[in-house]
Structures are given as C-alpha cells and as structure tokens.
DSSP file (Angstrom, degrees, kcal/mol; ACC not computed):
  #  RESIDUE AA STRUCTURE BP1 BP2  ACC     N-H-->O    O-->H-N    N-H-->O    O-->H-N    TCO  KAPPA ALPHA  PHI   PSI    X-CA   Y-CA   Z-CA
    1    1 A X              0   0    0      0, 0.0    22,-2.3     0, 0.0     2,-0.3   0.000 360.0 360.0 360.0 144.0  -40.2  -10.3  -34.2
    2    2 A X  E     -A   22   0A   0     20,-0.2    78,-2.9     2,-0.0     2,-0.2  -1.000 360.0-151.1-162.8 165.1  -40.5  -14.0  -33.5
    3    3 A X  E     -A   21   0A   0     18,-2.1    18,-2.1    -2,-0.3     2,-0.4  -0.787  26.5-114.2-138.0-179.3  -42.5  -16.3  -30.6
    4    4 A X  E     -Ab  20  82A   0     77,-1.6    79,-1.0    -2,-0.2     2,-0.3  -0.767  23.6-156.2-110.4 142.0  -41.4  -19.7  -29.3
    5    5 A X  E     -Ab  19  83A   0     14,-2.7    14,-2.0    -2,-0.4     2,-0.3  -0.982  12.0-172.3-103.6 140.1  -43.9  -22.7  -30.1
    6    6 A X  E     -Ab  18  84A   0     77,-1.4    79,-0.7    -2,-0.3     2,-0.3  -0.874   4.0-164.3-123.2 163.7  -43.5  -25.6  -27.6
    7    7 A X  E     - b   0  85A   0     10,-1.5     2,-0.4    -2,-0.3    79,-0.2  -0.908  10.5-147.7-159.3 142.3  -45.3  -28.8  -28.3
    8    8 A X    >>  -     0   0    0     77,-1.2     3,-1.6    -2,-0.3     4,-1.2  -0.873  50.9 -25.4-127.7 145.5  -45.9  -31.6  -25.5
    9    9 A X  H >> S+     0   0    0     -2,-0.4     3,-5.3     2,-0.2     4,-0.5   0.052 133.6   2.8  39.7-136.2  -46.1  -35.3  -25.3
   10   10 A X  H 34 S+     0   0    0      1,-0.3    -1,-0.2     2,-0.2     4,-0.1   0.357 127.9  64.7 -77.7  12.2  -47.3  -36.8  -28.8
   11   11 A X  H <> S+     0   0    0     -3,-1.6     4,-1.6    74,-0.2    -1,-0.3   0.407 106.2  43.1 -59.9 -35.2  -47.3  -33.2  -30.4
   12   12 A X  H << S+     0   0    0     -3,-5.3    -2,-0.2    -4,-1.2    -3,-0.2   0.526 105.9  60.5-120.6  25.3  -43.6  -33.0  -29.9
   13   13 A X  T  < S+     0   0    0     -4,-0.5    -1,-0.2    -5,-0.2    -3,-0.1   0.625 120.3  30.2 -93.0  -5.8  -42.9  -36.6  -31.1
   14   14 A X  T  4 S+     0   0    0      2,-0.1    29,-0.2    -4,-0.1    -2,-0.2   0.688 137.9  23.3 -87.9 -17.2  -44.4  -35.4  -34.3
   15   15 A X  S  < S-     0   0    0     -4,-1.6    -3,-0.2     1,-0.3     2,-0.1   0.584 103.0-123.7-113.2   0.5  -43.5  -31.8  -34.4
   16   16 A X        -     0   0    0     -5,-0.2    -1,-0.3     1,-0.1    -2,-0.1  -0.383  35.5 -63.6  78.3-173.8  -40.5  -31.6  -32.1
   17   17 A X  S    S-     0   0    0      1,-0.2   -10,-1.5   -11,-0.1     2,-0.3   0.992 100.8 -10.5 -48.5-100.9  -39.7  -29.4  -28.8
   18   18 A X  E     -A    6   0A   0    -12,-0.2     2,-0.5    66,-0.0   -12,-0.2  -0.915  56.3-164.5-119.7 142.6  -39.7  -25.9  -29.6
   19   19 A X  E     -A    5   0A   0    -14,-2.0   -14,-2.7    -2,-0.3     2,-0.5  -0.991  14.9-140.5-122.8 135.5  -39.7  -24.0  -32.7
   20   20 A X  E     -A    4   0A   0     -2,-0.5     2,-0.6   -16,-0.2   -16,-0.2  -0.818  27.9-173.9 -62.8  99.0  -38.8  -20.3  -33.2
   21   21 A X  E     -A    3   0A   0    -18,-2.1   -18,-2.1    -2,-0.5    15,-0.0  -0.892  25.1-111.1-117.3 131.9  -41.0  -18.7  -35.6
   22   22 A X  E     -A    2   0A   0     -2,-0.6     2,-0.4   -20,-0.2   -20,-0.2  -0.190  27.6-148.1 -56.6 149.7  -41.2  -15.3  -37.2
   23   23 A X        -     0   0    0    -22,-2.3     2,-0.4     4,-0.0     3,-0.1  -0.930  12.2-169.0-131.6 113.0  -43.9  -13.2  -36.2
   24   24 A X        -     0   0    0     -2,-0.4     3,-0.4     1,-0.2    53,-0.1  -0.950  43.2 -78.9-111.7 140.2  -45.8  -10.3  -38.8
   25   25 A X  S    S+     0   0    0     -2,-0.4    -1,-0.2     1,-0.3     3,-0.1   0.642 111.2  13.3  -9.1 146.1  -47.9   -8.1  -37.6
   26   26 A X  S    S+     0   0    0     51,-0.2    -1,-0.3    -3,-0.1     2,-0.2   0.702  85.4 155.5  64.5   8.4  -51.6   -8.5  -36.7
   27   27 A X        -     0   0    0     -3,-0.4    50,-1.4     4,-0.1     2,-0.3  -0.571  34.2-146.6 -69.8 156.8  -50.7  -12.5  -37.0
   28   28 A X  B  >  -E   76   0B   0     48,-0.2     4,-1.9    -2,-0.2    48,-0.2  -0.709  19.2-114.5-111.2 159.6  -53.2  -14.2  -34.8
   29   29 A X  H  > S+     0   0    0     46,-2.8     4,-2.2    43,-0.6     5,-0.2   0.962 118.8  58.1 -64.0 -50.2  -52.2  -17.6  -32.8
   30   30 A X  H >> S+     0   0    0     42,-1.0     3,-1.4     2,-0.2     4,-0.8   0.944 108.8  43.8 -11.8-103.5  -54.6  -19.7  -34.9
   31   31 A X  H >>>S+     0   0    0      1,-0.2     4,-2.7     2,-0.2     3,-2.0   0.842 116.5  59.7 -31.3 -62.8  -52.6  -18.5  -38.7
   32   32 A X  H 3X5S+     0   0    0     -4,-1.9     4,-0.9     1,-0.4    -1,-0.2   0.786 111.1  28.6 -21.0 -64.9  -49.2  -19.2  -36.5
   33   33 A X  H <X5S+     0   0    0     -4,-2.2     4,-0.5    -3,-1.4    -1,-0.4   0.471 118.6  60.7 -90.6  -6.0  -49.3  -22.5  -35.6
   34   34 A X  H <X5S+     0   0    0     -3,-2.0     4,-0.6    -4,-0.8    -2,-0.2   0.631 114.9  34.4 -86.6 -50.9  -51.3  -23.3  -38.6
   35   35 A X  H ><5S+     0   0    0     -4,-2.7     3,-0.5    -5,-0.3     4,-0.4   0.802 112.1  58.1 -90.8 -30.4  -48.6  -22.2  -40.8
   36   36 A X  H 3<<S+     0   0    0     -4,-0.9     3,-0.4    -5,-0.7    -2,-0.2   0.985 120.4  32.6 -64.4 -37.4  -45.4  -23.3  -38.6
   37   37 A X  H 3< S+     0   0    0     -4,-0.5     7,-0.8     1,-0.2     3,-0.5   0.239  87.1  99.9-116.7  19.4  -46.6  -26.9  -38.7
   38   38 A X  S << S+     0   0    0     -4,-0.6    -1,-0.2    -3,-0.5    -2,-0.1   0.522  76.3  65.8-106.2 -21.9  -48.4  -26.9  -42.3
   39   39 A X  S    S+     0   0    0     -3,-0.4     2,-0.8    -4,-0.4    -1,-0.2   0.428  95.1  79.9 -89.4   5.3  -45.0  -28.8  -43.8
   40   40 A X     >  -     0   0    0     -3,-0.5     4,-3.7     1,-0.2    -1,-0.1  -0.883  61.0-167.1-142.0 122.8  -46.0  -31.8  -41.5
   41   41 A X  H  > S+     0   0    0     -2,-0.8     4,-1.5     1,-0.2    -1,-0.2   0.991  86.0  32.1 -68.0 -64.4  -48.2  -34.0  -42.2
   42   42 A X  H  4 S+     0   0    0      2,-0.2    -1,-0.2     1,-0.1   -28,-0.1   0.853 115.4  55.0  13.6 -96.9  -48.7  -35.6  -39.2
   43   43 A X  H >> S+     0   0    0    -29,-0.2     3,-1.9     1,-0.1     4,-1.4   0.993 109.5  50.2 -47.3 -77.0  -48.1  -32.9  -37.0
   44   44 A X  H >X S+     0   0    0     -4,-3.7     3,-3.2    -7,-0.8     2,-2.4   0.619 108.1  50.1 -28.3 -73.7  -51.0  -30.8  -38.9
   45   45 A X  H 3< S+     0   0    0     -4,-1.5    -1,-0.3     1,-0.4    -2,-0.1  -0.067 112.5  54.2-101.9  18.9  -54.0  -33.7  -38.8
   46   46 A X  H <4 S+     0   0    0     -2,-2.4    -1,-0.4    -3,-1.9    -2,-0.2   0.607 118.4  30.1-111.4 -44.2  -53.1  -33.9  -34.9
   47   47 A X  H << S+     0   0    0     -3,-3.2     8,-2.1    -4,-1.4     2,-0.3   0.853 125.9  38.2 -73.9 -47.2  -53.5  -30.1  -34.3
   48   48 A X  B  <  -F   54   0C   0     -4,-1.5     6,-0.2    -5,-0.3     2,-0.2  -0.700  69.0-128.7-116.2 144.5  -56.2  -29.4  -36.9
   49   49 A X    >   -     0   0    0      4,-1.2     3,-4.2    -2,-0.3     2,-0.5  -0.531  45.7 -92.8-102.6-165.5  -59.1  -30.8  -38.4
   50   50 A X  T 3  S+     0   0    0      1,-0.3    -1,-0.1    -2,-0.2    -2,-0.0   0.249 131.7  58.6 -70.8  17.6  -60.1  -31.3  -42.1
   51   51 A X  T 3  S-     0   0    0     -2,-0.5    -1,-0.3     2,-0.0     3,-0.1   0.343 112.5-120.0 -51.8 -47.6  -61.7  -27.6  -41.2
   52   52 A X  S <  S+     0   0    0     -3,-4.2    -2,-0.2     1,-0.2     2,-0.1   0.650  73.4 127.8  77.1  20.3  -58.3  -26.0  -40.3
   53   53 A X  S    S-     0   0    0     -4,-0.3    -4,-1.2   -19,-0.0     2,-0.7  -0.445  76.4 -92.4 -97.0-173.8  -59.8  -25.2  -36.6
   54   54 A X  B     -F   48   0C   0     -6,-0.2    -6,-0.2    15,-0.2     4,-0.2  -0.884  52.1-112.6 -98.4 124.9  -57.9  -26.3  -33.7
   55   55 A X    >   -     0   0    0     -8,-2.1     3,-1.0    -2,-0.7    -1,-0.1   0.196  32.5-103.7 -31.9 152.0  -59.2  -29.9  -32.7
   56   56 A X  T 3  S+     0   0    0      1,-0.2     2,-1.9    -3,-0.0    13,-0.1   0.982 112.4  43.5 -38.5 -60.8  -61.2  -30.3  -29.5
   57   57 A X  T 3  S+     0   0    0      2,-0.0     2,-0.5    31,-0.0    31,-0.4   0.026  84.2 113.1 -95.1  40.9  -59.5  -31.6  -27.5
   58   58 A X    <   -     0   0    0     -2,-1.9     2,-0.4    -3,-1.0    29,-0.2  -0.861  53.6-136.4-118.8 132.0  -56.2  -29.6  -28.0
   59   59 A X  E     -C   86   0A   0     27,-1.8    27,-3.7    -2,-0.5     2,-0.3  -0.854  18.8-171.2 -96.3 145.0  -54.8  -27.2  -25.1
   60   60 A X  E     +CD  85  67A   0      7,-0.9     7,-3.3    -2,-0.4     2,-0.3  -0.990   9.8 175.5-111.3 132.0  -53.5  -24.0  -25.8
   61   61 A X  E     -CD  84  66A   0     23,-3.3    23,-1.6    -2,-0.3     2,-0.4  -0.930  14.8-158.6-121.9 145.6  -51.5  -21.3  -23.4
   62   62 A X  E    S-C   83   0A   0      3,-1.6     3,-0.3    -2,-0.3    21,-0.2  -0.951  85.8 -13.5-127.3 117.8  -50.0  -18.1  -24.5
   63   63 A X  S    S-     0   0    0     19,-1.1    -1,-0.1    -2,-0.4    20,-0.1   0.756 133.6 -53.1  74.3  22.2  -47.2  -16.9  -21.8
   64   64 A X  S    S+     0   0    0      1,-0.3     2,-0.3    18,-0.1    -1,-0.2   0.580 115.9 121.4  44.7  38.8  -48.6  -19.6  -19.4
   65   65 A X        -     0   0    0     -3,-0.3    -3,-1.6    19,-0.0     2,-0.4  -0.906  68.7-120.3-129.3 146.5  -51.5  -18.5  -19.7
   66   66 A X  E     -D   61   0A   0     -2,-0.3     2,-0.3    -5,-0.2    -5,-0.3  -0.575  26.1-171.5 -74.0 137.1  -54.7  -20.8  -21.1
   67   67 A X  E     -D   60   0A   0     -7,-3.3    -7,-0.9    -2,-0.4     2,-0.3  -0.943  22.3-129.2-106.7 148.6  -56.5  -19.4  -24.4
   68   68 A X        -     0   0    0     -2,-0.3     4,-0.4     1,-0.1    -9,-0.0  -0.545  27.9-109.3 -90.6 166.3  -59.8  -21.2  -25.4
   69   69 A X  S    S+     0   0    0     -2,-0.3     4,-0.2     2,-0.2   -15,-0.2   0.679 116.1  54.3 -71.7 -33.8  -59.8  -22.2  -29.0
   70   70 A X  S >  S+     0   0    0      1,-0.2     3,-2.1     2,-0.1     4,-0.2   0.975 104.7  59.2 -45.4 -55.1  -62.5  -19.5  -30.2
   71   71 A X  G >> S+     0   0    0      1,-0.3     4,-3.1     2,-0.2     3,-1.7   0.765  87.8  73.9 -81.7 -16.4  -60.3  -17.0  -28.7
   72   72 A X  G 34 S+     0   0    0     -4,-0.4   -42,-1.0     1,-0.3   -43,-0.6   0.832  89.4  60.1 -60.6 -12.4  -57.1  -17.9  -30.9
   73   73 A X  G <4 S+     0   0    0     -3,-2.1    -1,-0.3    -4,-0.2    -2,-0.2   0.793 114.7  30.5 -87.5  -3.6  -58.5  -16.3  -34.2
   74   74 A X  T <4 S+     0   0    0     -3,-1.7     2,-0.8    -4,-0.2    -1,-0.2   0.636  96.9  89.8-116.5 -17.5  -58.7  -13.2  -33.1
   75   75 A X  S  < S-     0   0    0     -4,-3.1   -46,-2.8   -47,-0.1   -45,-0.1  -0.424  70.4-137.7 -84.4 117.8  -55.9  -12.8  -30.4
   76   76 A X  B     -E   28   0B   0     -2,-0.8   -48,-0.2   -48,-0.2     2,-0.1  -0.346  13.5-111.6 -77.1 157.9  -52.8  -11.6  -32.1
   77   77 A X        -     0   0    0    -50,-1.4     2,-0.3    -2,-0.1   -51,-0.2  -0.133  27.3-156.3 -73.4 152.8  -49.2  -12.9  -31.4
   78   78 A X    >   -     0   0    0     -2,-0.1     3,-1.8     3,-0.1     0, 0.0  -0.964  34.6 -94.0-149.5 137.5  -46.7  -10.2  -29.6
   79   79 A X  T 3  S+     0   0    0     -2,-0.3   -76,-0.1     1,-0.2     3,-0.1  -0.057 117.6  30.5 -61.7 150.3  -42.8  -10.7  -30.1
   80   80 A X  T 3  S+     0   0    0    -78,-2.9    -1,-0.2     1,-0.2   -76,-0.2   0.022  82.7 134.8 117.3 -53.2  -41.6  -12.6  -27.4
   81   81 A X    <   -     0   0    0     -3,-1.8   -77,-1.6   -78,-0.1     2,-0.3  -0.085  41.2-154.2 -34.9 114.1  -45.0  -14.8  -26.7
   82   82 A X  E     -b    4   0A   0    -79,-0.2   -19,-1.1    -3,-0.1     2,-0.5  -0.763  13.5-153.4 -73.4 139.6  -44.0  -18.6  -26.1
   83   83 A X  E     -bC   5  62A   0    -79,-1.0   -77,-1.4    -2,-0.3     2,-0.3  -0.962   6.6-158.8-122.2 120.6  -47.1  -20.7  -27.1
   84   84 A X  E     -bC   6  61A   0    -23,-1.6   -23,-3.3    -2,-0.5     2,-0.6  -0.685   9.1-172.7-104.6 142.1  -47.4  -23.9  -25.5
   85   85 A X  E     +bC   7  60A   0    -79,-0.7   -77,-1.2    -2,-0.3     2,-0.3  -0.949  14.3 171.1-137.3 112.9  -49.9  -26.5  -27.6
   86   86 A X  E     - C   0  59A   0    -27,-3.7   -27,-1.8    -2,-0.6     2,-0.3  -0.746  28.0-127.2-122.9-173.6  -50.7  -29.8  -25.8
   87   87 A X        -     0   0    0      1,-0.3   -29,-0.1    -2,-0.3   -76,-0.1  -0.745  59.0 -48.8-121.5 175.2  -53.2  -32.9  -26.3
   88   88 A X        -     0   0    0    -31,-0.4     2,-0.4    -2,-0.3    -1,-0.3   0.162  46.2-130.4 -54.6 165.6  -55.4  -34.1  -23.6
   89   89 A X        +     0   0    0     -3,-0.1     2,-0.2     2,-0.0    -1,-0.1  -0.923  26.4 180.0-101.0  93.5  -54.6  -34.6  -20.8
   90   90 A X        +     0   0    0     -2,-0.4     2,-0.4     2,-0.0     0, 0.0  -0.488  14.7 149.5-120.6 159.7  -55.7  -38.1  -19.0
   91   91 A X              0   0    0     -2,-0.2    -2,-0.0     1,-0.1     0, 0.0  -0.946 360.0 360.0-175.0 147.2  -54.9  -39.2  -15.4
   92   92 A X              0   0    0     -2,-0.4    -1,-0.1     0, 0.0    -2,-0.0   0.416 360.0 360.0-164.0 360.0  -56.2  -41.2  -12.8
C-alpha cells in the first residue's frame, strides 16, 4: 500500500514535489507525514512544532478534500490517498 504526499510553495522548496510513501495499516495522516519528512530538518520545524503537532497555520487535504489538524490523529491513511500539505495562504 502506499499514498502520494504533495507539498506546496515553501514546503516543497524544503521537502520537494511529491513523495510516494508506504502505507501500514491503521497509519494515521499525522504518524505519515511526521515520519516521511522526519529525515529533514528543515522540512520537519516547518510542518511541526517542538510538540510534534501540525503547526497552525499549516493546510491539510486528504483526496482534495480539507482535514482540520485535530482530525489528522485519528483519521487513518487508505492506499491510494494523495495528501496535499500547504502553508498559509496570503493574498490581497
């Protein structure tokens, strides 16, 4: 089993595009991305804080669809899922 990560704006100049990652049971989106990006320093201390939660102000969608950040520890991964992880958004 494996899910897509995509990473946006200054998430995927530290962390790249897309990464493929293998997916074991009962993994939750939270443990995923926690562990896919754990080799980068960077990357991690963008996503996470000195906690291990997902930072405010960080969007997450699974299947184009939004998940709040509470919801990621308990909502498990399914092969297939792309999760897309971006950083604010600003505009005017």
């Amino acid at each position: 089993m494996t899910a897509k990560l995509r990473f946006f704006a200054r998430f995927r100049e530290l962390l790249g595009t897309d990464i493929l990652v293998p997916v074991r049971e009962g993994v939750t989106i939270s443990d995923l991305v926690r562990s896919a990006v754990s080799g980068n320093e960077g990357g991690y201390a963008a996503i996470f804080d000195e906690n291990g939660n997902f930072r405010e102000f960080v969007i997450l969608m699974r299947n184009g669809k939004r998940i709040e950040r509470q919801d990621t520890k308990n909502t498990p991964v399914q092969d297939g899922d792309e999760i897309a992880i971006f950083p604010p958004v600003a505009g005017g």
